[in-house]
CHARMM internal coordinates of N, CA and C (Angstrom, degrees):
IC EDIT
DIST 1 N 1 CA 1.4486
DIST 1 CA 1 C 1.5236
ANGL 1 N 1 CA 1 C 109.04
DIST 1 C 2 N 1.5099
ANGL 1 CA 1 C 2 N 117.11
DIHE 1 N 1 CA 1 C 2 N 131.93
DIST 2 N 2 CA 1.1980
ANGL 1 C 2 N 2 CA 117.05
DIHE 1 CA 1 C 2 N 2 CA 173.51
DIST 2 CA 2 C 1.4998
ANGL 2 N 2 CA 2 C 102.27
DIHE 1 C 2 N 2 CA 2 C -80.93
DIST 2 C 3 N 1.5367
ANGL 2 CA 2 C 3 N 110.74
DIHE 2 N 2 CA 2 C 3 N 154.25
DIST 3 N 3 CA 1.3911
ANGL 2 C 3 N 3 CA 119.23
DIHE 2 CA 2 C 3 N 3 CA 151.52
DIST 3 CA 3 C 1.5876
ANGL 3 N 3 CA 3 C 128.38
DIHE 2 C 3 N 3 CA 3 C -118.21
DIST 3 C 4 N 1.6050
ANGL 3 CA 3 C 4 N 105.82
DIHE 3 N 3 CA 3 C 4 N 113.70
DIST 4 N 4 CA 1.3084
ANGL 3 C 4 N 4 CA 91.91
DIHE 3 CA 3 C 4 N 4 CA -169.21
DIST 4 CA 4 C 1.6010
ANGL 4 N 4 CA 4 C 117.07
DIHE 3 C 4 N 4 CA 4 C -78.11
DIST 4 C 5 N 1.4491
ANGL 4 CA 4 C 5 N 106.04
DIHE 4 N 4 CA 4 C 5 N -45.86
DIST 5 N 5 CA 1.3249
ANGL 4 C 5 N 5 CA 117.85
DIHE 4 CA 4 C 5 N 5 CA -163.30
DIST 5 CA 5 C 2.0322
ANGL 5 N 5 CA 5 C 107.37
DIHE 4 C 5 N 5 CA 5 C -123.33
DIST 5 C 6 N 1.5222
ANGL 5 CA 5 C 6 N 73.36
DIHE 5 N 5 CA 5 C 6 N 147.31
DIST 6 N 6 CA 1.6142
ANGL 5 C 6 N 6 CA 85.16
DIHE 5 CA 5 C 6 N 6 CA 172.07
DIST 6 CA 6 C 1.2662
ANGL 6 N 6 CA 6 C 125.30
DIHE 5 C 6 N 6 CA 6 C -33.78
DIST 6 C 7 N 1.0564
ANGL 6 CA 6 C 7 N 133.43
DIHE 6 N 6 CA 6 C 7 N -51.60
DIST 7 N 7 CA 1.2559
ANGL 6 C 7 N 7 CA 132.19
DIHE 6 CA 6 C 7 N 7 CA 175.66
DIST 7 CA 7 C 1.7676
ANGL 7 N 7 CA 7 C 111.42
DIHE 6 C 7 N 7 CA 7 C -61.27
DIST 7 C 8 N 1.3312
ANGL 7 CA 7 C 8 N 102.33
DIHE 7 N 7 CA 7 C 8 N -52.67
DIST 8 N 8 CA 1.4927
ANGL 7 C 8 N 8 CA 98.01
DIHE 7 CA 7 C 8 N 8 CA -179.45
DIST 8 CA 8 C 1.6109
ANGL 8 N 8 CA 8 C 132.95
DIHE 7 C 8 N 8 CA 8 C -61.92
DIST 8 C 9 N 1.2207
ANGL 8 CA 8 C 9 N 83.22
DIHE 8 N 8 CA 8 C 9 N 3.78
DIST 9 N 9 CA 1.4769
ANGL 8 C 9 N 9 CA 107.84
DIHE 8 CA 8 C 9 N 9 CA 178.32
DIST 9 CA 9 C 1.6675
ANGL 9 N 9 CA 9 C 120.19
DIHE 8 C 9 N 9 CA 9 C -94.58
DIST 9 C 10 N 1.5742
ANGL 9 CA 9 C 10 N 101.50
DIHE 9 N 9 CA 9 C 10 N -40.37
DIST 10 N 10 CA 1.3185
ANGL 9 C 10 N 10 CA 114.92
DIHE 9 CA 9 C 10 N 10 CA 166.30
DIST 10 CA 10 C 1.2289
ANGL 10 N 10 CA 10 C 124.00
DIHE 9 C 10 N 10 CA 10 C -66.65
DIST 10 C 11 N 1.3411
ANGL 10 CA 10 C 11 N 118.37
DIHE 10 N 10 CA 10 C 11 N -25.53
DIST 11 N 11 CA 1.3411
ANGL 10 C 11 N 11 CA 127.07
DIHE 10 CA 10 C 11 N 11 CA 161.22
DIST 11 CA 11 C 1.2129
ANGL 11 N 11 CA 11 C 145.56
DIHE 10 C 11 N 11 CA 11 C -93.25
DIST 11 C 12 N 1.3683
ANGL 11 CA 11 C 12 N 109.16
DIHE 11 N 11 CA 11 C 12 N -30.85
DIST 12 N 12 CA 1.7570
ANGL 11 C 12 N 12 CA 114.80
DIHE 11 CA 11 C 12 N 12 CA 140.26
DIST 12 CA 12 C 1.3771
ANGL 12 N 12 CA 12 C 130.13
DIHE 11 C 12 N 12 CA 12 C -20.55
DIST 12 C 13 N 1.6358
ANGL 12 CA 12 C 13 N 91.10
DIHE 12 N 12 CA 12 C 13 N -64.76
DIST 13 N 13 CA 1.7948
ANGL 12 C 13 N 13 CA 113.88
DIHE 12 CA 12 C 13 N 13 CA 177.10
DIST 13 CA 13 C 1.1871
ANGL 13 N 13 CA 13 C 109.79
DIHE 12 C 13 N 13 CA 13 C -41.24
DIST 13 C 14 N 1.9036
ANGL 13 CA 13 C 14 N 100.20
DIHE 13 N 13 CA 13 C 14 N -62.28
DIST 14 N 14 CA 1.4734
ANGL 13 C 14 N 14 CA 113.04
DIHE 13 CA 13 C 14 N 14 CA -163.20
DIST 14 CA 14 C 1.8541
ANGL 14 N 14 CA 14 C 116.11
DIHE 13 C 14 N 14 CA 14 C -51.18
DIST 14 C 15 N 1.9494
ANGL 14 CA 14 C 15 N 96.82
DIHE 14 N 14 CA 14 C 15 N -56.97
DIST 15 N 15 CA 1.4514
ANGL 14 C 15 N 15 CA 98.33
DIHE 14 CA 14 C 15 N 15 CA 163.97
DIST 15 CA 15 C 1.6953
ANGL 15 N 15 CA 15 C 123.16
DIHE 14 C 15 N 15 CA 15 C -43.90
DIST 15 C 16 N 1.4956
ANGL 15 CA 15 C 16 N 117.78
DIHE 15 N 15 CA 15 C 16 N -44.86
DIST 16 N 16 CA 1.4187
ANGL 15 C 16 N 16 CA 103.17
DIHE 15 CA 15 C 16 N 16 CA 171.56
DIST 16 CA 16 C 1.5865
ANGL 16 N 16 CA 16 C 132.47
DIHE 15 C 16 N 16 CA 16 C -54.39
DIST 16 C 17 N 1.6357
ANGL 16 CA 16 C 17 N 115.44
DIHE 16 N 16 CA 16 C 17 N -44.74
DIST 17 N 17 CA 0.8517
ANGL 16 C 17 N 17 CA 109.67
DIHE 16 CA 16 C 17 N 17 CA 171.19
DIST 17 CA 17 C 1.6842
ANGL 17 N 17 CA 17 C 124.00
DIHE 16 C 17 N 17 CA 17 C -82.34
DIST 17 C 18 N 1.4384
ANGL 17 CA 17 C 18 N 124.37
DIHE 17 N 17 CA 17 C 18 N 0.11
DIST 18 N 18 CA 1.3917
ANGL 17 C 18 N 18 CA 121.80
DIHE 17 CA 17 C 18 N 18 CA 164.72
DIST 18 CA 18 C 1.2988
ANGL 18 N 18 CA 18 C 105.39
DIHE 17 C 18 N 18 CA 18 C 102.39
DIST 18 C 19 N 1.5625
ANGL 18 CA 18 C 19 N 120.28
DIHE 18 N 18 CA 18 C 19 N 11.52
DIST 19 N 19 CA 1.6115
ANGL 18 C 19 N 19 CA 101.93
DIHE 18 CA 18 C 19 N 19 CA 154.95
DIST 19 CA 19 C 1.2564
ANGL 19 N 19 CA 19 C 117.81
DIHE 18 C 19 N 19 CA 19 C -130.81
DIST 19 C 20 N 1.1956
ANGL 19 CA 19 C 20 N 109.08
DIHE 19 N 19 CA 19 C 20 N -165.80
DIST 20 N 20 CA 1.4850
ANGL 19 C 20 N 20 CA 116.36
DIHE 19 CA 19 C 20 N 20 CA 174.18
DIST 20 CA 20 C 2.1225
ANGL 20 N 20 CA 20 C 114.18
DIHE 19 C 20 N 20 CA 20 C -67.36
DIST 20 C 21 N 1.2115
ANGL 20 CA 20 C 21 N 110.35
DIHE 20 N 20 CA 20 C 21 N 162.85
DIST 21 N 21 CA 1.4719
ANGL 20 C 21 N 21 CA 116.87
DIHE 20 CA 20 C 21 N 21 CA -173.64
DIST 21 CA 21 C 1.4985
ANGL 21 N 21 CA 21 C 93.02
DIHE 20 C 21 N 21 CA 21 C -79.78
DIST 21 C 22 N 1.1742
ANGL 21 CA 21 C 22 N 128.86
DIHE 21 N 21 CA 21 C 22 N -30.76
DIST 22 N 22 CA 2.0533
ANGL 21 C 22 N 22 CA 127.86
DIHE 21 CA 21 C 22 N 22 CA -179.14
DIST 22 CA 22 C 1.7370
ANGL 22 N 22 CA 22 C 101.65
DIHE 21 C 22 N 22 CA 22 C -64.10
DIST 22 C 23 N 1.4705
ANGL 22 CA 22 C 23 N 120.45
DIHE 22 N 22 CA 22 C 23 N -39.11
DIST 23 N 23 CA 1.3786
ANGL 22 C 23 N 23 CA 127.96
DIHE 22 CA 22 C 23 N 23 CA -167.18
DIST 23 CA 23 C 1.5115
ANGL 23 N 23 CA 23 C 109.34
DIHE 22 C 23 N 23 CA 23 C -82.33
DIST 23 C 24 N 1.3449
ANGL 23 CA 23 C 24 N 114.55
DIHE 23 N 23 CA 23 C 24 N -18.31
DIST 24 N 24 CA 1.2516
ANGL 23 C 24 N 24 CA 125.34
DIHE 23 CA 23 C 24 N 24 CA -169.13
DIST 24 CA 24 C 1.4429
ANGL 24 N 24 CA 24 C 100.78
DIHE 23 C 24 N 24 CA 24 C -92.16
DIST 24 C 25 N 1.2492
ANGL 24 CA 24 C 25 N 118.18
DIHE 24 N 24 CA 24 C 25 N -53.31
DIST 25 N 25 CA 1.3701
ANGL 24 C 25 N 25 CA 136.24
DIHE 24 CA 24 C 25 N 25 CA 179.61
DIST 25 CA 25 C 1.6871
ANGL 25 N 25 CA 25 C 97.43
DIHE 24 C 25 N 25 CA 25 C -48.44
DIST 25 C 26 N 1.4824
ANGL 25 CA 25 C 26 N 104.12
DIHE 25 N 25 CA 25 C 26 N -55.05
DIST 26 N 26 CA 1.6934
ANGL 25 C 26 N 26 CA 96.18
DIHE 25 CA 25 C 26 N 26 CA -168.25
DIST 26 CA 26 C 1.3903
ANGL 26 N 26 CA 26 C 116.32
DIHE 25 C 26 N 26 CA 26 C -80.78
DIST 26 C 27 N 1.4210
ANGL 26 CA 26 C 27 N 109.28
DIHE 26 N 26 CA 26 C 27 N -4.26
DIST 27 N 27 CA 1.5507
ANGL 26 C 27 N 27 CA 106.07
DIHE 26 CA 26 C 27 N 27 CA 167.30
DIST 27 CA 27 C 1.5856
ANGL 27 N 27 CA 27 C 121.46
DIHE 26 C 27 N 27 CA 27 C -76.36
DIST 27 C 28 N 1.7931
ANGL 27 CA 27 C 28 N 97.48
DIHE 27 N 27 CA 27 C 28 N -36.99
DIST 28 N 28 CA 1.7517
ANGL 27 C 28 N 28 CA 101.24
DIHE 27 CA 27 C 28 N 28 CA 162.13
DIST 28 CA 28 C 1.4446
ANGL 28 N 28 CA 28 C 117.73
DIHE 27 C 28 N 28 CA 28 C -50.05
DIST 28 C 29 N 1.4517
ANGL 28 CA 28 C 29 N 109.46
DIHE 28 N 28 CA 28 C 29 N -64.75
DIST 29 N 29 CA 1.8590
ANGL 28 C 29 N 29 CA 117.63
DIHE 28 CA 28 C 29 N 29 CA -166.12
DIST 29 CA 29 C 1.4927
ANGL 29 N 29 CA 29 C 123.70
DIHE 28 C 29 N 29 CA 29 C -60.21
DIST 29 C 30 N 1.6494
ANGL 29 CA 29 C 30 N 85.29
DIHE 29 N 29 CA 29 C 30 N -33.96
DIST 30 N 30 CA 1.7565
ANGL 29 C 30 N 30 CA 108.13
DIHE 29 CA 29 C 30 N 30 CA -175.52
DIST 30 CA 30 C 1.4122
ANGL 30 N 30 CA 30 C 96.16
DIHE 29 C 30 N 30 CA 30 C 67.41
DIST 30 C 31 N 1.2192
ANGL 30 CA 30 C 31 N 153.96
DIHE 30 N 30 CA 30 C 31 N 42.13
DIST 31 N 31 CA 0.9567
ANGL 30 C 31 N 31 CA 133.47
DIHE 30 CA 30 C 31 N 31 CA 104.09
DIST 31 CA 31 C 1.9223
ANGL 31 N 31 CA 31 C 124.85
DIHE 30 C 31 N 31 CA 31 C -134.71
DIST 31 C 32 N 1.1339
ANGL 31 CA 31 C 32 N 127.65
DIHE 31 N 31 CA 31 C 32 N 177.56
DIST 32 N 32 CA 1.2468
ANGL 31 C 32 N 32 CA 123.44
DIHE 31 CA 31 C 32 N 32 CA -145.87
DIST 32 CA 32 C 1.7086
ANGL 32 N 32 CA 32 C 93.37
DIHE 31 C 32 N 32 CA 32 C -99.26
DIST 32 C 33 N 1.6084
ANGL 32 CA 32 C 33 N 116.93
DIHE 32 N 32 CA 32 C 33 N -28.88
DIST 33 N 33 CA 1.6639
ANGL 32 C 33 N 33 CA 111.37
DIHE 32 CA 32 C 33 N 33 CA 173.84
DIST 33 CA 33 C 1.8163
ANGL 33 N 33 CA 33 C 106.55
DIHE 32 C 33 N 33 CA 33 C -70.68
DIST 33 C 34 N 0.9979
ANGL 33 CA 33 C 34 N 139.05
DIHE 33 N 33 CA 33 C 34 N -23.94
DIST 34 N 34 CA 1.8317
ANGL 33 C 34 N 34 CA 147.87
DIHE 33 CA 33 C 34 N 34 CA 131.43
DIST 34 CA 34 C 1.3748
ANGL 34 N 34 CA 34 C 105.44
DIHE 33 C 34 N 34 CA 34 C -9.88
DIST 34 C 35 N 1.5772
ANGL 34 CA 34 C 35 N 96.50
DIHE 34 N 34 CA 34 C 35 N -86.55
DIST 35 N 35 CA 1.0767
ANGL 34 C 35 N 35 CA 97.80
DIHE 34 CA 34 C 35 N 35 CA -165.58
DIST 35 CA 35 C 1.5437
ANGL 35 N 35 CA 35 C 141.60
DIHE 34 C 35 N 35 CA 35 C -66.08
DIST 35 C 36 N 1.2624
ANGL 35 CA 35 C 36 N 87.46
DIHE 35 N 35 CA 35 C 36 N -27.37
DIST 36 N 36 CA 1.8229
ANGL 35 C 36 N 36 CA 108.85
DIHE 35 CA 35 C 36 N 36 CA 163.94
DIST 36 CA 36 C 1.8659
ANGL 36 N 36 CA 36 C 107.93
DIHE 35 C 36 N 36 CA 36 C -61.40
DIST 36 C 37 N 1.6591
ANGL 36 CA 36 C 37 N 101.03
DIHE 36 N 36 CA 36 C 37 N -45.98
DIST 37 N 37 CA 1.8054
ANGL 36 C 37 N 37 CA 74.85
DIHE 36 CA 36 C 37 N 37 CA 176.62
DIST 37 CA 37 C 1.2394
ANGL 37 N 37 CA 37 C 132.96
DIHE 36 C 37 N 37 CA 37 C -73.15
DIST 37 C 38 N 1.7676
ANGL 37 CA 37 C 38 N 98.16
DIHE 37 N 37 CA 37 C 38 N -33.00
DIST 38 N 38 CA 1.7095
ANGL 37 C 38 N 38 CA 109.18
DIHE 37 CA 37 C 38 N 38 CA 168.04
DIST 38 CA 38 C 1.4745
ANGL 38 N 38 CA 38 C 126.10
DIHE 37 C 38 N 38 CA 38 C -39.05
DIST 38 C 39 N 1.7597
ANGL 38 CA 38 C 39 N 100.85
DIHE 38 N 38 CA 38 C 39 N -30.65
DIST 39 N 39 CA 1.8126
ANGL 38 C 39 N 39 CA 98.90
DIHE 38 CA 38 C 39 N 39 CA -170.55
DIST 39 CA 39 C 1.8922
ANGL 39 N 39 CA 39 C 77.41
DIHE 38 C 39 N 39 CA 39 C -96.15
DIST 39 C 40 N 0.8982
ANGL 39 CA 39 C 40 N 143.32
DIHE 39 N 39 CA 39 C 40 N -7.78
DIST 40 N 40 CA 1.6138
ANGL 39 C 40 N 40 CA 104.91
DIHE 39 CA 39 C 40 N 40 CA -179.67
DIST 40 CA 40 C 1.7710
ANGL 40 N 40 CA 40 C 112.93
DIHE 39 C 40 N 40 CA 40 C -97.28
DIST 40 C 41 N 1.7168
ANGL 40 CA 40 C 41 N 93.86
DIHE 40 N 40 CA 40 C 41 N -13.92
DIST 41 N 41 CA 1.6448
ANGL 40 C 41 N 41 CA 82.91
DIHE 40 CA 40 C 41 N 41 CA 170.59
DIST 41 CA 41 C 2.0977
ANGL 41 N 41 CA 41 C 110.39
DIHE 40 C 41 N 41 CA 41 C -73.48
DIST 41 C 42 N 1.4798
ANGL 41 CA 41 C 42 N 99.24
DIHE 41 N 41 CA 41 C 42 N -38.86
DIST 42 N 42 CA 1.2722
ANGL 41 C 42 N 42 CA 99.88
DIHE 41 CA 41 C 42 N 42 CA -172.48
DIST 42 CA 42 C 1.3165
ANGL 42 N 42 CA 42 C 102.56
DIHE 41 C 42 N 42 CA 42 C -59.14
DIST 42 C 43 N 1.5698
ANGL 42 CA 42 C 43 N 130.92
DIHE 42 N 42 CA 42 C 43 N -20.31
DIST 43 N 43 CA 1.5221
ANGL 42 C 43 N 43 CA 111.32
DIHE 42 CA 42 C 43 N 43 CA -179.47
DIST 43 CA 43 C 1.4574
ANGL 43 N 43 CA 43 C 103.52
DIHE 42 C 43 N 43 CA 43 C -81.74
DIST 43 C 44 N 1.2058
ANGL 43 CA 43 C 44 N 133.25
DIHE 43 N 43 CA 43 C 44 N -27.02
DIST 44 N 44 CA 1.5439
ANGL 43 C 44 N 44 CA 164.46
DIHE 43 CA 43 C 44 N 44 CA -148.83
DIST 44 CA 44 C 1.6927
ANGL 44 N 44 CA 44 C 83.30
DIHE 43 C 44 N 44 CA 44 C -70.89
DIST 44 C 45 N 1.3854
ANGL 44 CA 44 C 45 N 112.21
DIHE 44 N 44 CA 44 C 45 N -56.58
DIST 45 N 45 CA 1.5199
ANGL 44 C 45 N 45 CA 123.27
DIHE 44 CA 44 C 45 N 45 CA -124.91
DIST 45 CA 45 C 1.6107
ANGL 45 N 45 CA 45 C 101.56
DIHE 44 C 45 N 45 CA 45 C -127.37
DIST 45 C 46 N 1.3760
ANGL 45 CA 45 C 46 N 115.93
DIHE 45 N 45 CA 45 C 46 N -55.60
DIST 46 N 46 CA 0.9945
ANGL 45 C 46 N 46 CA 121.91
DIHE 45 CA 45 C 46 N 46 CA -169.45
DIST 46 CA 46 C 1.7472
ANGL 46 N 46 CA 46 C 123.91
DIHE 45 C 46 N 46 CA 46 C 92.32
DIST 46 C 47 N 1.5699
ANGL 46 CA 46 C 47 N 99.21
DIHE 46 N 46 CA 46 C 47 N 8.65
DIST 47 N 47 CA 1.3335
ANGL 46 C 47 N 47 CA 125.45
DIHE 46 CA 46 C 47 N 47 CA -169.65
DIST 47 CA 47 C 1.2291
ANGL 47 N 47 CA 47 C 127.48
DIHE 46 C 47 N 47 CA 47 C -122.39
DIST 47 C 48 N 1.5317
ANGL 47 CA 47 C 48 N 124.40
DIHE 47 N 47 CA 47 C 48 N 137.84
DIST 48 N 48 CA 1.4828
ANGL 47 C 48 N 48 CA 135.45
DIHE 47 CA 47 C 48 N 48 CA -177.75
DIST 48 CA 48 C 1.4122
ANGL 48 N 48 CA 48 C 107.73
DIHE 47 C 48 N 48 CA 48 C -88.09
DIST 48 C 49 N 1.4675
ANGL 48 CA 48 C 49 N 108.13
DIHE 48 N 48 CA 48 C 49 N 155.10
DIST 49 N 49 CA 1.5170
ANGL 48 C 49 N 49 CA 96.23
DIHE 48 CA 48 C 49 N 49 CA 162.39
DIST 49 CA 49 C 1.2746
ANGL 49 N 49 CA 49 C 103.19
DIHE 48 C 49 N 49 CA 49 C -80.83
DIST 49 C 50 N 1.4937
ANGL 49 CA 49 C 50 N 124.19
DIHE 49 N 49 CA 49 C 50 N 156.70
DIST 50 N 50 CA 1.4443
ANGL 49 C 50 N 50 CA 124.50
DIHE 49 CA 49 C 50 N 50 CA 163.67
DIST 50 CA 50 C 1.3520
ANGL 50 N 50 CA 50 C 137.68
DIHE 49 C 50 N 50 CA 50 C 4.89
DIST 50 C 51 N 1.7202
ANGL 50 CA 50 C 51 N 80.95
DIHE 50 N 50 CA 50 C 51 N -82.64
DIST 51 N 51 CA 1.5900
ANGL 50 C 51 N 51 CA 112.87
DIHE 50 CA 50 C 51 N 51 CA -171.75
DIST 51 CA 51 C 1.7657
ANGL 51 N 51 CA 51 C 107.43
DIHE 50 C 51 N 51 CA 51 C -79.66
DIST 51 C 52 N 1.4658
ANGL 51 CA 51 C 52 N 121.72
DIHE 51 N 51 CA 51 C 52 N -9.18
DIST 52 N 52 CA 1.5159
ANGL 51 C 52 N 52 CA 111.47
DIHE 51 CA 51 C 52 N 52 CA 164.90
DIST 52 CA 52 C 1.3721
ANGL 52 N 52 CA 52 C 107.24
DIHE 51 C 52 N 52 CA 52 C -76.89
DIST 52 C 53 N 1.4994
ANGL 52 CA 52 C 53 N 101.88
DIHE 52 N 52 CA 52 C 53 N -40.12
DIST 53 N 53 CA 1.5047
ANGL 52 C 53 N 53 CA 94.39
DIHE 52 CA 52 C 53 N 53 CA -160.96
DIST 53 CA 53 C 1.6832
ANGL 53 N 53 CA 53 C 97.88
DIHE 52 C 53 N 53 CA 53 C -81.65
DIST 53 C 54 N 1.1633
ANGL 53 CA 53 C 54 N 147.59
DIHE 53 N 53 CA 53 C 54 N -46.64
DIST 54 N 54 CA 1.1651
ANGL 53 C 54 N 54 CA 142.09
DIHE 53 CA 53 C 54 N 54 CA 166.44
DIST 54 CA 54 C 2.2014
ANGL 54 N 54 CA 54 C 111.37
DIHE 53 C 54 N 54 CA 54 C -22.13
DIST 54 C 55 N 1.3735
ANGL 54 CA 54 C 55 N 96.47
DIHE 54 N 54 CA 54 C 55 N -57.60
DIST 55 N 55 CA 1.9346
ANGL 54 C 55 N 55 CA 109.09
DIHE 54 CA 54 C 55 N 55 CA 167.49
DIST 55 CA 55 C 1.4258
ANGL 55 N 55 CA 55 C 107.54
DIHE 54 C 55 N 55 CA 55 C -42.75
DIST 55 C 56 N 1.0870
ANGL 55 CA 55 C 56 N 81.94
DIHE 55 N 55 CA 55 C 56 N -56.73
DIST 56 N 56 CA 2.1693
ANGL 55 C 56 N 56 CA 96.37
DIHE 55 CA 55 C 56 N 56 CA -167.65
DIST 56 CA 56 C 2.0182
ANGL 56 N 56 CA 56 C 104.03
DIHE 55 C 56 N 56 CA 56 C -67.91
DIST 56 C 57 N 0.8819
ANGL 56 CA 56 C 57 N 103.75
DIHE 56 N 56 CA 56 C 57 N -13.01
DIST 57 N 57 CA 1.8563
ANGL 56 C 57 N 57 CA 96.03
DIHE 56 CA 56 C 57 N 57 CA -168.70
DIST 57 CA 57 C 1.5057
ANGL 57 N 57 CA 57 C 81.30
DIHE 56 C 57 N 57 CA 57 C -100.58
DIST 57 C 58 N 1.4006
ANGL 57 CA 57 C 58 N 141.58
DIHE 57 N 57 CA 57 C 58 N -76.85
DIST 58 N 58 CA 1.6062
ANGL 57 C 58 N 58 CA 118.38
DIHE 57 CA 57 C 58 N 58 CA 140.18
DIST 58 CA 58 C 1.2032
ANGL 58 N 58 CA 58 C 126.32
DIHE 57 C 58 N 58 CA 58 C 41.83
DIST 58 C 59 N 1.5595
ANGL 58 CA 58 C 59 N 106.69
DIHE 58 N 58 CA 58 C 59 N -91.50
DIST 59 N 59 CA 1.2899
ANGL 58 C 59 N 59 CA 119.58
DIHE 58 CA 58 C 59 N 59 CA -163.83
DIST 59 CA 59 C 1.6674
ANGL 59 N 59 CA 59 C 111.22
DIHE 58 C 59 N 59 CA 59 C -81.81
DIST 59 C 60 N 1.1383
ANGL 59 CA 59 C 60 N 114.37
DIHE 59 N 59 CA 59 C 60 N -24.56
DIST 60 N 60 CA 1.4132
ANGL 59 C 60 N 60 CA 141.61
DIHE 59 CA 59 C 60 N 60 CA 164.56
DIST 60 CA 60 C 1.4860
ANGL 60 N 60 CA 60 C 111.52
DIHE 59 C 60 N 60 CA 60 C -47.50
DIST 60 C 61 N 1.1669
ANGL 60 CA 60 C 61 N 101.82
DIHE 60 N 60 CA 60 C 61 N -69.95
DIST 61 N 61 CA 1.8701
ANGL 60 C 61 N 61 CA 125.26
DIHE 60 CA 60 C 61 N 61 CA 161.44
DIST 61 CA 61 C 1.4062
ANGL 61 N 61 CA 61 C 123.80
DIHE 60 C 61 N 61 CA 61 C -30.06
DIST 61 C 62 N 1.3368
ANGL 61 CA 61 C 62 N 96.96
DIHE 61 N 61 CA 61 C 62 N -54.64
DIST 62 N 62 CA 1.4318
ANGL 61 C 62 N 62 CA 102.23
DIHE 61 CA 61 C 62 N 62 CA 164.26
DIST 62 CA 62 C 1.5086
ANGL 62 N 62 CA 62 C 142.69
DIHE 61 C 62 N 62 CA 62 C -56.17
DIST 62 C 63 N 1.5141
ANGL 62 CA 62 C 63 N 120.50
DIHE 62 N 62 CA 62 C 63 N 113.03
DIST 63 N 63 CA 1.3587
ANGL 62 C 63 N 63 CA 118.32
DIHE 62 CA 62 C 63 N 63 CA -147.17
DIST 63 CA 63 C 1.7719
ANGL 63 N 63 CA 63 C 86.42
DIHE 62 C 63 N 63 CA 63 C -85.70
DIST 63 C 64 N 1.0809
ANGL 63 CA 63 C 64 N 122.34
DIHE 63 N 63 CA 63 C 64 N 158.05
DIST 64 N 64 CA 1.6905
ANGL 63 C 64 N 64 CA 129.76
DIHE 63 CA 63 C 64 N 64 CA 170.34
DIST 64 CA 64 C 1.8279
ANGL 64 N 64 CA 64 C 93.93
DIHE 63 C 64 N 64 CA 64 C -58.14
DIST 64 C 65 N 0.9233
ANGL 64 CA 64 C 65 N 131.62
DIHE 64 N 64 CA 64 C 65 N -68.44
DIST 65 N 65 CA 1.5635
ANGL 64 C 65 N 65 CA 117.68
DIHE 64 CA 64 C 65 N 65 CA -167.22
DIST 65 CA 65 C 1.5738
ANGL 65 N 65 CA 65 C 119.41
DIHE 64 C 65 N 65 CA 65 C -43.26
DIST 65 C 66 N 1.5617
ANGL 65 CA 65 C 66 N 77.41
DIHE 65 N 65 CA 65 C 66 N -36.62
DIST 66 N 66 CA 2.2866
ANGL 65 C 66 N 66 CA 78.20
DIHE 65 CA 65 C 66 N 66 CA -171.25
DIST 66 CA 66 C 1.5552
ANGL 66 N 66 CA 66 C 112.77
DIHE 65 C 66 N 66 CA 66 C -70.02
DIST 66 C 67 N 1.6065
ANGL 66 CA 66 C 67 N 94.02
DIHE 66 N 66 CA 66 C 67 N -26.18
DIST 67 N 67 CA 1.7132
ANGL 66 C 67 N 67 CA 108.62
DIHE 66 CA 66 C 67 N 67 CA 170.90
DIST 67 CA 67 C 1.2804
ANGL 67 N 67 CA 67 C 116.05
DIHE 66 C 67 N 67 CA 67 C -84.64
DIST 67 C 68 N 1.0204
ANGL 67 CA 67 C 68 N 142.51
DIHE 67 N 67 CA 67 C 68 N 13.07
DIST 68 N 68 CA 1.2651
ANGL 67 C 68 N 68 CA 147.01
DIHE 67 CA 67 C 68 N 68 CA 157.14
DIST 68 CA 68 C 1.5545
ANGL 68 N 68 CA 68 C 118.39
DIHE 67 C 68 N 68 CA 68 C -78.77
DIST 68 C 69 N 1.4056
ANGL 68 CA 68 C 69 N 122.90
DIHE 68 N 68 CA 68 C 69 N 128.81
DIST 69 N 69 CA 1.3441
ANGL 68 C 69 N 69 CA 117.14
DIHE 68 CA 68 C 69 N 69 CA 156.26
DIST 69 CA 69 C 1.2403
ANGL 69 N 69 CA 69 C 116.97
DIHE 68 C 69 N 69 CA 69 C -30.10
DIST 69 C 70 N 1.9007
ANGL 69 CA 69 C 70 N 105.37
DIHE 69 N 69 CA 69 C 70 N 155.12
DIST 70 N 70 CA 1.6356
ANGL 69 C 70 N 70 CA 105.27
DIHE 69 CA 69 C 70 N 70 CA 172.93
DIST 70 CA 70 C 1.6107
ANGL 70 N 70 CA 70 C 97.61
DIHE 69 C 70 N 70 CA 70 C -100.16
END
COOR INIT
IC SEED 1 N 1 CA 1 C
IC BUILD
C-alpha cells in the first residue's frame, strides 16, 4: 500500500494495529486534550508532526513476524 498523505498514514497504522486514529493519537500524546487537537490540525492541514509521522512509517515498517515474540 502506498501512502500518500499524512493522514492516510495515520490511519493505515491505526487500522493495522486495531484501533481507531483518536486512540492511537492518545496513546502517542498521552493525553486525550493532545489528541483531539492533533486530529483537528491534521483535518485543518492534512499534516503530521514530524516525529509522529516518522513513529507511524515505523510502525508501518514493521512486518507482523519481526513483531512477534521469539
Amino acid at each position: 500500500m502506498h501512502i500518500a498523505e499524512d493522514k492516510d498514514l495515520l490511519d493505515a497504522t491505526a487500522q493495522r494495529l486495531g484501533i481507531n486514529a483518536e486512540a492511537l493519537l492518545r496513546r502517542y500524546y498521552g493525553s486525550p486534550e493532545d489528541a483531539r487537537l492533533e486530529l483537528e490540525e491534521i483535518d485543518r492541514t492534512g499534516r503530521l508532526q514530524a516525529s509522529l509521522a516518522r513513529l507511524l512509517r515505523l510502525e508501518r515498517d514493521v512486518s507482523p513476524t519481526a513483531a512477534a515474540p521469539a
